[in-house]
N, C-alpha and C positions, 0 to 999 in steps of 0.2 A: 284426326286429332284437333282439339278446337284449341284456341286461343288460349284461353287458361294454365291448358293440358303442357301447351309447348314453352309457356310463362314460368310456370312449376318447373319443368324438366332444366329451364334453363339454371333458373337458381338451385338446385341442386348440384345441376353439374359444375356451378361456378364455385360453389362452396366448396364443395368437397367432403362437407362433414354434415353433421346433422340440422338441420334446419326446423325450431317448430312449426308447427302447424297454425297458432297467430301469428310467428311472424312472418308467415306467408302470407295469412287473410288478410294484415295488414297492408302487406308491400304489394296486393294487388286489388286489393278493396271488396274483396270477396269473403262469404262467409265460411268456418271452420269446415262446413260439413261440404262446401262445394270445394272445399280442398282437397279435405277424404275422398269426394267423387269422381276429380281430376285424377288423385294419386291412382285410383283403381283402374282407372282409364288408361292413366300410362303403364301400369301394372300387364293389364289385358291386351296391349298392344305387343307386350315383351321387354318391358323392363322392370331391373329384378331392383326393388327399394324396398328398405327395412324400414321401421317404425317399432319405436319406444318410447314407452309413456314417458312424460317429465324430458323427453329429448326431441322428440320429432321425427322426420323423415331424413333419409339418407339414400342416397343414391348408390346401389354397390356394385354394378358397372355399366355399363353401354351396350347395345347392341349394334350387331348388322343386319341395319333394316333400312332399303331405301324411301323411308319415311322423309318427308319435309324439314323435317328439323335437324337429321342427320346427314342428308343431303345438304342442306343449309351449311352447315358446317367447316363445309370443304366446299363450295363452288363461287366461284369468282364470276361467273357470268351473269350478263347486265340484265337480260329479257328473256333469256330461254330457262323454263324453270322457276318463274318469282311466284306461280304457284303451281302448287306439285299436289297431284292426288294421291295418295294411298291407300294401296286395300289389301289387307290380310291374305284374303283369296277372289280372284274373281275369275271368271272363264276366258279372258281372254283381253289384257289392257287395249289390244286395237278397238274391239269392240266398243268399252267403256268409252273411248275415244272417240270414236266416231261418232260415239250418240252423243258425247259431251259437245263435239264439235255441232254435231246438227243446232241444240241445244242455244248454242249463240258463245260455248267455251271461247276464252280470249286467246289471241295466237301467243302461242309460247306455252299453253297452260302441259304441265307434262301428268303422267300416270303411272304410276309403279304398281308392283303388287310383288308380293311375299312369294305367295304360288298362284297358277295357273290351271284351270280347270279343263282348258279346254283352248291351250294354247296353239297356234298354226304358224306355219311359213308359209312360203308359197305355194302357189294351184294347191291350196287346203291343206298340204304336207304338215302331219301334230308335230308338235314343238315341245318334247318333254320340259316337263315345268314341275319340280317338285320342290318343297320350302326349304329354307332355310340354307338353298345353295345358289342362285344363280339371279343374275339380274333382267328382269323383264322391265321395258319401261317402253312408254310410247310418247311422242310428240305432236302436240295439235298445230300445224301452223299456216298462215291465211298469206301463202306468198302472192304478190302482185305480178302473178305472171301468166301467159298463157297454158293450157291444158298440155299442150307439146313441150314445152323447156319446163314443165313442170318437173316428168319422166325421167329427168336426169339428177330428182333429188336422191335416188338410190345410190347415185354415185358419190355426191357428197356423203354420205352417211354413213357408206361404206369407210370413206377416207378419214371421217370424224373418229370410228371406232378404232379405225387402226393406229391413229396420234393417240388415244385414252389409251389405248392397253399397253401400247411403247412406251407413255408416263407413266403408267402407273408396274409396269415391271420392265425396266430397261432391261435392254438385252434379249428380249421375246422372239424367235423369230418365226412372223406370220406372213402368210403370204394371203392375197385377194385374188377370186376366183371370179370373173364375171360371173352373172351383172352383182349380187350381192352377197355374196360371203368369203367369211374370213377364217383361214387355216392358220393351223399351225402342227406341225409335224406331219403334215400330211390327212390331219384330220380337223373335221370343223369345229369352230370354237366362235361363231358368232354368223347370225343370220339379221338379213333384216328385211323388213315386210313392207310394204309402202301400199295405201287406198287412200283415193281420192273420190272427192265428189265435184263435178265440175259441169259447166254448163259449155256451150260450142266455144264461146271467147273466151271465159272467165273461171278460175277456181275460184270455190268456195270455202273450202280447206282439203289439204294434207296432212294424213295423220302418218307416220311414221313411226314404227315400231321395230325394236333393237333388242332381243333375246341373246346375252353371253354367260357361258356356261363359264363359272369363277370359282365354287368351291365343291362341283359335282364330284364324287369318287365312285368311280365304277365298282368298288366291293361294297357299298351304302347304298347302289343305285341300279336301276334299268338302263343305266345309260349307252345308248346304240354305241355298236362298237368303231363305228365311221365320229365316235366324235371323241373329242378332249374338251381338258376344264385348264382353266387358272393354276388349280391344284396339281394339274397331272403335268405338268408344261414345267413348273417352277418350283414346284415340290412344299410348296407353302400355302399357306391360308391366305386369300386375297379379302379387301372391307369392298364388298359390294354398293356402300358409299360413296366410299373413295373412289370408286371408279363411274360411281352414275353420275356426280360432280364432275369428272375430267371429262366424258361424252357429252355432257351438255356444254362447258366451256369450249372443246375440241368442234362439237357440231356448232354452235352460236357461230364461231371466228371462220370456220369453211362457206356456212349458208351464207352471213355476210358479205365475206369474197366473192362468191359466187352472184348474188345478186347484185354486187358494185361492177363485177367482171360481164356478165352478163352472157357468160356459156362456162365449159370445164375446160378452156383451153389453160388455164394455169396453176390445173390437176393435174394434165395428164402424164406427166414425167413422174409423178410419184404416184401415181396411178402403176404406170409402165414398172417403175423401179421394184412396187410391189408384188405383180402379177405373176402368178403360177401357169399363165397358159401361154404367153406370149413369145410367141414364135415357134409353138409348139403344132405338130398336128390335133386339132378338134376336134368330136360330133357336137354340134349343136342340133337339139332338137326342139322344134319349134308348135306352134299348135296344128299343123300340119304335116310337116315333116321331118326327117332327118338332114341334113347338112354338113359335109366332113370340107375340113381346110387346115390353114395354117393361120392363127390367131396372128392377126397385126395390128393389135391395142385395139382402144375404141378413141370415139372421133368424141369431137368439142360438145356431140347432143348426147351422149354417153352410147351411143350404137356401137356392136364392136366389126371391126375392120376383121373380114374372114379373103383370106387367098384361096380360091379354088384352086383345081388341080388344071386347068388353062392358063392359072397366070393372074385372070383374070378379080378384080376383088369385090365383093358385095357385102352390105352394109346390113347387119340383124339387130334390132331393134328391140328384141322378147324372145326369150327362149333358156334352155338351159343347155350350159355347157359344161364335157370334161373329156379327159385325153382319148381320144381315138380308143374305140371300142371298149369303153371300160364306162358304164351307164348305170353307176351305183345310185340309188337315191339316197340323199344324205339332206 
C-alpha cells in the first residue's frame, strides 16, 4: 500500500463520514483521479468504501488484515515493525524474508501476508495457511551477535508469543513445548521457524517467523486435528492486528532484555513456569537418533537439560521433543 493509499485510509477513518474527493486532492496535493486510484487500491486490498456523487468517499468498516496501517494502529513499539511489508498471498513470509534480508532489508523490517502458499515449520514440516484466518508474519533482524547465542532467539520468540496472546486474551491457558511451540489445550496453537545466514563469527541476519492460528475453525477448515485456533480456545473472533502489534511490542522488550542480559538466564523461570515437558519423562529425537529422559528446563544458551536413566544429564541443543512414546508430528 503506498503512501497515498495509507493518507486516504486515514482520513476516512478519522472522519467517519463522507469525505469528497477534492477534499482529499486538496489535503494531499494530489489529483482527483489519483484519488479514485488510491480508493481502488484500498478497495483491492479489502476495504469495503462507498462512493456518492455530490458526497464523496466513506469508509463503512475496517478490516483484519495485518497490513501496515492496521498494525500501525495498535503498536507501541520503537524499531521492530516501523516498516511492515504486506502481501495478500505469498508462498511463504520467511522466504520473502530472507530474500528481502539478503537484499540489504533494514533490521526490524517485518512481513506479513493474508495467506500462505506454501507455508513451513520446521525440518520443511507445511504450515497450513489459509486467508482470512490466521496470522503469519516474519521478522528481519541484524543482531550483533555470534552465530552460537544467535540460536537462542527461538527462545525469546517463543516467550514474546506467549506475553501477546496472554494480552491480548487474558486468561489463555498455554503451555511451551521445546524448542518452539506453543499449546494450548493440549493442542498447537503457534509455531515458529528461525533461518539464518551467517558467516564463522558474524550474522548477517535472522529472519524469524511466527505462524498463529487466531480465527481458524475446524468446520471452515483442513485444520489438522493436533491443532487449535484463537477461536476454538476462547470461543470468539480475535483482530489478527491486534495481536501482530502485541508480538512485535512483546518481541521488541524480550530481544532487547535479552541483548542487554546477554544469555536467557532471566527467561528461564518463565520459561520453567510455562513448559509442558519439564520434569516429565521425553523422547527427544535428534538428526540421529532417539533420546528418552526426564526434561530439566533448558540452560542460559536455550539447550534443554535432559536426565538420563543413570542419573546422569546431557545437554541437546536441536531436535524434537514429546512425552515418552507418543511421536505425533504436529
Amino acid at each position: 500500500m503506498g503512501e497515498s493509499a495509507s493518507r486516504i485510509l486515514r482520513i476516512l477513518r478519522d472522519s467517519g463520514r463522507y469525505v469528497s474527493g477534492q477534499d482529499i486532492s486538496s489535503e494531499l496535493g494530489i489529483s482527483r483521479t489519483a484519488v479514485w486510484k488510491n480508493v481502488n487500491s484500498l478497495r483491492e486490498t479489502g476495504y469495503s468504501i462507498d462512493a456518492v456523487s455530490n458526497r464523496g468517499y466513506r469508509l463503512l468498516e475496517s478490516i483484519d488484515l495485518p497490513t501496515a496501517d492496521e498494525i500501525g494502529r495498535h503498536s507501541t513499539a520503537r524499531w521492530l515493525g516501523r516498516d511492515i511489508i504486506y502481501m495478500k498471498s505469498v508462498d511463504s513470509t520467511n522466504i520473502l524474508a530472507m530474500m528481502l534480508a539478503a537484499q540489504g532489508a533494514l533490521h526490524g523490517t517485518v512481513v506479513t501476508a493474508d495467506s500462505q502458499t506454501a507455508g513451513r515449520g520446521r525440518k520443511g514440516r507445511e504450515w497450513h495457511s489459509p486467508p482470512g484466518t490466521n496470522l503469519y508474519l516474519s521478522m528481519i533482524l541484524r543482531p550483533p551477535v555470534s552465530p552460537a547465542e544467535a540460536s537462542q532467539i527461538p527462545v525469546i520468540s517463543v516467550i514474546a508469543s506467549m506475553r501477546a496472546l496472554g494480552r491480548l486474551c487474558p486468561g489463555l491457558d498455554c503451555g511451551v513445548k521445546w524448542p518452539n511451540d506453543v499449546f494450548c489445550g493440549g493442542r498447537k496453537i503457534s509455531g515458529t521457524l528461525c533461518e539464518m545466514k551467517a558467516e564463522m563469527d558474524r550474522v548477517e541476519h535472522v529472519v524469524v517467523g511466527t505462524g498463529i492460528n487466531v480465527n481458524m475453525d475446524p468446520l471452515n477448515s483442513d485444520m489438522p486435528e493436533t491443532a487449535t485456533s484463537l477461536l476454538m480456545e476462547t470461543g470468539c473472533s480475535q483482530s489478527r492486528s491486534r495481536l501482530a502489534a502485541k508480538l512485535l511490542e512483546d518481541f521488541e522488550a524480550v530481544y532487547d532484555q535479552w541483548l542487554a542480559e546477554g544469555s536467557l538466564k532471566c527467561f528461564l523461570k518463565e520459561w520453567e513456569a510455562g513448559s509442558l515437558l519439564l520434569g516429565r519423562r521425553i523422547d527427544v529425537r535428534t538428526a540421529s537418533r532417539i533420546i528418552t529422559g526426564r526434561s530439566m528446563g533448558i540452560t542460559e544458551s536455550g539447550a534443554l537439560r535432559l536426565q538420563l536413566s543413570d542419573g546422569s544429564v546431557q545437554l541437546v541443543y536441536a531436535g524434537d521433543a514429546t512425552l515418552h512414546g507418543k511421536f505425533e508430528i504436529v
